[in-house]
DRENMISE-258470 format. One line per field, with one value per residue (C-alpha): z, y, x. Coordinates in Angstrom, 3 decimals, padded with zeros to 6 digits, always signed. Layout:
up <- c(Z,...)
north <- c(Y,...)
east <- c(X,...)
//
This chain:
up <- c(+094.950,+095.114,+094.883,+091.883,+090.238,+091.112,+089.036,+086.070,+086.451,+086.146,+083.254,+081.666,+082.404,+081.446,+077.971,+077.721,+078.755,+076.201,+073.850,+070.330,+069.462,+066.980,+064.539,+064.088,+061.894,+062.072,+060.178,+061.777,+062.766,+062.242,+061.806,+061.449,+061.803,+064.714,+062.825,+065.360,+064.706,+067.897,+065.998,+065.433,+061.548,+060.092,+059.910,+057.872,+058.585,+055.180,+053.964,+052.657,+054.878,+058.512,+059.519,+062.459,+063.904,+063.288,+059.467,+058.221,+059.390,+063.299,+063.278,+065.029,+063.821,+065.900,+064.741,+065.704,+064.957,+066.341,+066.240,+066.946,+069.122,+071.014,+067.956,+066.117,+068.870,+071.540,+074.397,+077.336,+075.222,+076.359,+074.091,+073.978,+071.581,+069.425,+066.429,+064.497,+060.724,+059.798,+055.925,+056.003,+052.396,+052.751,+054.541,+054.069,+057.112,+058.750,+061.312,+064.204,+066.963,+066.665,+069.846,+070.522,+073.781,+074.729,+074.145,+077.349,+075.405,+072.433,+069.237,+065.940,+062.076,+059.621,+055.483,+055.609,+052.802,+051.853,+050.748,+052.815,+055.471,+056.077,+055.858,+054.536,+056.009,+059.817,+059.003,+061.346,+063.914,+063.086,+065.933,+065.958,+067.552,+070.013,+069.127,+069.829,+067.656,+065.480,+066.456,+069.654,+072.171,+072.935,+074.251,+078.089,+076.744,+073.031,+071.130,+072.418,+075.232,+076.484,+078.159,+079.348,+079.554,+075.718,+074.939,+072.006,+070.466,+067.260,+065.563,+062.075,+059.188,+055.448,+053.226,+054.075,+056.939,+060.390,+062.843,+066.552,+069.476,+072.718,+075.792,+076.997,+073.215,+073.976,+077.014,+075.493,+073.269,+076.315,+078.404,+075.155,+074.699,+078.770,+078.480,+075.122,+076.636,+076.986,+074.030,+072.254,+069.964,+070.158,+069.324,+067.935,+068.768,+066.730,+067.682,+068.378,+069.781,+066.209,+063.271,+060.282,+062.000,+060.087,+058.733,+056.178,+056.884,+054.858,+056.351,+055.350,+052.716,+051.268,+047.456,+048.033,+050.013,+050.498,+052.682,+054.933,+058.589,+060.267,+063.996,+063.871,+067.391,+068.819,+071.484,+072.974,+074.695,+077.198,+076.658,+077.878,+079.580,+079.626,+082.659,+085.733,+083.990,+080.842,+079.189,+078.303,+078.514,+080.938,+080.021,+082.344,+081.363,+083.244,+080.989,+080.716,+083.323,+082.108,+082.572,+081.664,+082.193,+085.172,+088.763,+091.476,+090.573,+087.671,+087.633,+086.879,+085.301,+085.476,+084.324,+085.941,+083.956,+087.484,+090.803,+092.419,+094.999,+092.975,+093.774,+092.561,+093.476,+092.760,+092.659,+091.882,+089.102,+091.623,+092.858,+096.275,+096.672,+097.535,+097.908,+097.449,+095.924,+095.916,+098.056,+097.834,+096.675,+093.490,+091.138,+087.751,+086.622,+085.454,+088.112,+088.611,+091.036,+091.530,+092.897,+094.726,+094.342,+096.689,+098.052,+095.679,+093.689,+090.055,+087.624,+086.398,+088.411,+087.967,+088.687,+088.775,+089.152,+090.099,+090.200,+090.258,+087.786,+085.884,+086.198,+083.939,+084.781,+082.984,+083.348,+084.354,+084.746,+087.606,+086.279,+088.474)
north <- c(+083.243,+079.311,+078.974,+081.192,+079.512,+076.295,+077.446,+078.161,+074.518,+073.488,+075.492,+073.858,+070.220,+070.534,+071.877,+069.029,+066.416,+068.149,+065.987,+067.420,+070.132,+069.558,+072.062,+072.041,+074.331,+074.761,+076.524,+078.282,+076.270,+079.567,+083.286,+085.971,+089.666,+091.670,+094.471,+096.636,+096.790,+096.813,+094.125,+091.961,+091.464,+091.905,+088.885,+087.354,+083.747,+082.099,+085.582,+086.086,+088.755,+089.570,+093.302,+095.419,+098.535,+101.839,+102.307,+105.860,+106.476,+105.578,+101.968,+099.299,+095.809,+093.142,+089.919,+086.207,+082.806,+080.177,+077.151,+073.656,+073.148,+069.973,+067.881,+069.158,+068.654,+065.731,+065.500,+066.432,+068.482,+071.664,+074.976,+076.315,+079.544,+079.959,+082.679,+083.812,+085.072,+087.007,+089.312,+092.094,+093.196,+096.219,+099.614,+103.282,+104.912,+104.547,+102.427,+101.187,+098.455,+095.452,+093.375,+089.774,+088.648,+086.141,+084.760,+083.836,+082.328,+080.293,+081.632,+080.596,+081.140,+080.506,+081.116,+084.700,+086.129,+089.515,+091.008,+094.913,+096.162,+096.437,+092.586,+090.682,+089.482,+087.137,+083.850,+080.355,+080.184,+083.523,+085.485,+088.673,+092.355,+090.877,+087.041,+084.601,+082.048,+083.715,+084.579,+082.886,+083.508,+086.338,+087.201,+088.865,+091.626,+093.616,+093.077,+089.890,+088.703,+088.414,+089.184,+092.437,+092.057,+091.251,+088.413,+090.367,+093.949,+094.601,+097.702,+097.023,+099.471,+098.836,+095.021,+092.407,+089.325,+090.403,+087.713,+087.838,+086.466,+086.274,+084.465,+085.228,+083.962,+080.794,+080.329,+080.902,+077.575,+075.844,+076.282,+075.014,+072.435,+071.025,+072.053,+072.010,+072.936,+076.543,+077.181,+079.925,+081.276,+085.465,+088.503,+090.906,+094.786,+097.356,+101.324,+102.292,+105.857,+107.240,+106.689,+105.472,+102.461,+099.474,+096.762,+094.195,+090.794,+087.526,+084.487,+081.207,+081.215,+083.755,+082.861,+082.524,+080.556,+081.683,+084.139,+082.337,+082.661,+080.256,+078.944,+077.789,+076.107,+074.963,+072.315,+069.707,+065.984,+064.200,+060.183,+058.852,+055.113,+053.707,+054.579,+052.055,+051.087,+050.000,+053.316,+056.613,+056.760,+059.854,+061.812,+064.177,+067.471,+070.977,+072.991,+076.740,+078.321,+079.385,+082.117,+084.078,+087.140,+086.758,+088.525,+087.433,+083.193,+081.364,+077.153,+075.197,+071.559,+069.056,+065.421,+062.889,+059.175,+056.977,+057.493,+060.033,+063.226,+066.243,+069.497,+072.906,+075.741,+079.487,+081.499,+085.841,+085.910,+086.904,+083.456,+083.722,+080.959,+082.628,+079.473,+075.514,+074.736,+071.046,+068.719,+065.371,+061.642,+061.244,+058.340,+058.743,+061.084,+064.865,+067.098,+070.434,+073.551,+077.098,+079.742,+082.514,+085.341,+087.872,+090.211,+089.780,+092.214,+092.484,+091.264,+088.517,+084.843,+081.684,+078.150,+075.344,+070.849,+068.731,+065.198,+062.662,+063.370,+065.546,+069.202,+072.174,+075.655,+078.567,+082.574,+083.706,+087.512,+088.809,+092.045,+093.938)
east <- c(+072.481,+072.944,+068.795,+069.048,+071.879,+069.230,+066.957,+069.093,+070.475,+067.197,+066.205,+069.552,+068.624,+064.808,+066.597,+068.886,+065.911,+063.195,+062.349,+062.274,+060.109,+056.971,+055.013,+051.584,+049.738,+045.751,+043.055,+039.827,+037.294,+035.282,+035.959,+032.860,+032.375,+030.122,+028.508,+027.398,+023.489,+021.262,+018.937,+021.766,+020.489,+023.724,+026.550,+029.281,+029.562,+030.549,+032.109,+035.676,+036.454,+036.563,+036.267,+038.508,+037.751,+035.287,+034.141,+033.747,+030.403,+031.320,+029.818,+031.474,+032.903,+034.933,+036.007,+035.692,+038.270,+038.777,+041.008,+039.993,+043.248,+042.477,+041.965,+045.123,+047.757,+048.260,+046.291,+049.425,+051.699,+053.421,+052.455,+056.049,+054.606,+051.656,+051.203,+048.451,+048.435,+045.685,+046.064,+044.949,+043.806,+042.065,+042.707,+041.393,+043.912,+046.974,+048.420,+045.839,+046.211,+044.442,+043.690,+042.787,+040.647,+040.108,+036.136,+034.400,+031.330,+030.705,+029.522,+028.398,+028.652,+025.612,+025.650,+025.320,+027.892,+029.426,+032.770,+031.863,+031.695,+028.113,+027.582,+024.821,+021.830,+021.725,+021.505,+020.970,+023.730,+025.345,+027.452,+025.967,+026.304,+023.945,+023.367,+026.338,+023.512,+021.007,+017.980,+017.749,+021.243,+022.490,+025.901,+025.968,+026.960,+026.380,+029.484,+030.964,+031.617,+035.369,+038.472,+039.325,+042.879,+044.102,+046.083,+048.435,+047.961,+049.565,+049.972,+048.284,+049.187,+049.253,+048.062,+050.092,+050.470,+050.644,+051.429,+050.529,+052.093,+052.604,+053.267,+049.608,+048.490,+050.614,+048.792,+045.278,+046.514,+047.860,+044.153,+041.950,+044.298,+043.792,+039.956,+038.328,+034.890,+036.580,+037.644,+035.576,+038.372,+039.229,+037.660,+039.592,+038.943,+040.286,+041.043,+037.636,+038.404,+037.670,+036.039,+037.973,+040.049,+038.720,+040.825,+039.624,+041.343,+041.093,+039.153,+039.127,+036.736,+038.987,+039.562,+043.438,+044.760,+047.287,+046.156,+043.771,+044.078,+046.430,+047.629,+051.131,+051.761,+055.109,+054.793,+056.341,+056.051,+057.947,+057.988,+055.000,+054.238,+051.479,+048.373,+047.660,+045.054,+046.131,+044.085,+045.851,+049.734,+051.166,+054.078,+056.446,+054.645,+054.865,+052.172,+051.322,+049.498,+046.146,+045.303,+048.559,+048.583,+046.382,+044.834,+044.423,+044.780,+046.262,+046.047,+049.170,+048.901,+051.282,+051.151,+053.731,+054.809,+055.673,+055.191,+057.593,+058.166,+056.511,+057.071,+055.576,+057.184,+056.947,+059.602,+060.563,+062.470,+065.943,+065.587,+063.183,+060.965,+057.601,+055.091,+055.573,+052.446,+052.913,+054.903,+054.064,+054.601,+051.884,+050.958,+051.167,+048.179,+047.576,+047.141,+046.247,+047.014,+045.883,+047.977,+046.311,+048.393,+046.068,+048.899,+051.672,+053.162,+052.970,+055.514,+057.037,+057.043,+058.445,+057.466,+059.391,+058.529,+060.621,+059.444,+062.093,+064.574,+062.184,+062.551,+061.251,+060.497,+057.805,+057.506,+054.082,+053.112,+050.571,+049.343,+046.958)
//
């Protein structure tokens, strides 16, 4: 009970010592629509519309966005929460749930342009059924190539904005903010147990604004000083794991402002420490750690730093 109580005193400070939390809203770096077509001639890179789901006739279609994270928020900032707005304009049955994975290769967009749902001709650098880059890369696997596990489902119904988020969404943000090189956006899977599931939703070349796709992040910063070095300043930073969900291993990074006694704990969510991850005296730097959680049942975990007067703790979820 007293290591439990522990923790909630340091979930109390780390609120009290958070520095004040910022807003940052981005637009896609680029959306397009997988037409399922084993010749991959189909695409919709500068279209207005992205399309979800099975059409009438049984075909396939999965979208693609992404966000440039990394060059909209600080370099070291903590993704508290993340959510997406997609419209959704157009709709010929009920409600359906909409997924978004998380991509696991990069993909591209060329000029190819149509408002249905059949698409218009491949163009240079399209994402395809089969092509991440028309005509000449392919994904690994027909249809995109991603994460199994979703990051958010949403049930998707009639036209309007649906927003989706999640703490696994949050931590897509947090991983693409820490490593840029891997981040290839979502692609979003509709019901595709039937025909008739497709949704129509708005892009950003979409004629209204208004309804454009858009990332609205909530992060935070802890006061930085400046590097040994003179070069990049550090800031007291405990950010998302990534991945999160995750099975068996999930890495942890931290980023400390002076030199102090870190420590990286993980913890059930009763209060039992399970692991320390990290005990040690560390310069100032950004670090990183990977719990291997081979063994461990699934459910909900906590992790906790303390380094100097410094504390915060995060949830994380091992889902097998």
């Amino acid at each position: 009970m007293r290591l439990f109580a522990g923790i909630l005193a340091v979930l109390t400070m780390s609120s009290l010592m958070a520095m004040a939390q910022e807003m940052t809203v981005i637009a896609p770096s680029g959306d397009n629509t997988l037409f399922e077509d084993p010749l991959g001639s189909v695409s919709n890179g500068a279209g207005p519309s992205m399309f979800v789901g099975r059409n009438n006739q049984g075909a396939l279609r999965r979208g693609v966005i992404a966000f440039d994270v990394a060059g909209s928020i600080p370099a070291g900032a903590s993704i508290d929460s993340a959510s997406l707005a997609l419209f959704m304009d157009q709709t010929t049955s009920g409600a359906h749930v909409i997924s978004l994975h998380r991509a696991t290769s990069e993909w591209g967009e060329g000029t190819s342009s149509s408002g249905g749902g059949t698409g218009a001709p491949s163009t240079t650098g399209d994402a395809t059924w089969i092509h991440t880059f028309y005509d000449s890369d392919f994904w690994t696997s027909a249809g995109g190539d991603f994460a199994m596990l979703p990051s958010v489902s949403l049930s998707v119904d009639d036209v309007g904005t649906y927003h989706f988020r999640s703490a696994a969404l949050a931590a897509d943000v947090q991983g693409w903010l820490d490593n840029p090189a891997e981040n290839y956006g979502w692609v979003l899977v509709g019901d595709e147990a039937v025909n008739q599931t497709a949704k129509r939703f708005a892009t950003k070349e979409h004629a209204t604004a208004a309804n454009r796709p858009v990332l609205t992040v909530y992060w935070s910063g802890a006061v930085s000083v400046q590097g040994a070095d003179g070069g990049q300043p550090y800031s007291f930073v405990l950010s998302a794991n990534y991945p999160n969900p995750f099975n068996p291993g999930t890495t942890i990074r931290y980023s400390i402002a002076e030199r102090s006694h870190v420590t990286i704990t993980i913890f059930t969510v009763t209060g039992r420490e399970v692991i320390r991850l990290v005990d040690k005296v560390q310069q100032p730097g950004v670090f990183t750690v990977v719990w291997d959680a081979t063994g461990m049942a699934t459910g909900p975990y906590l992790y906790s730093i303390q380094a100097g007067a410094f504390n915060d703790t995060r949830r994380m979820i091992l889902m097998k």
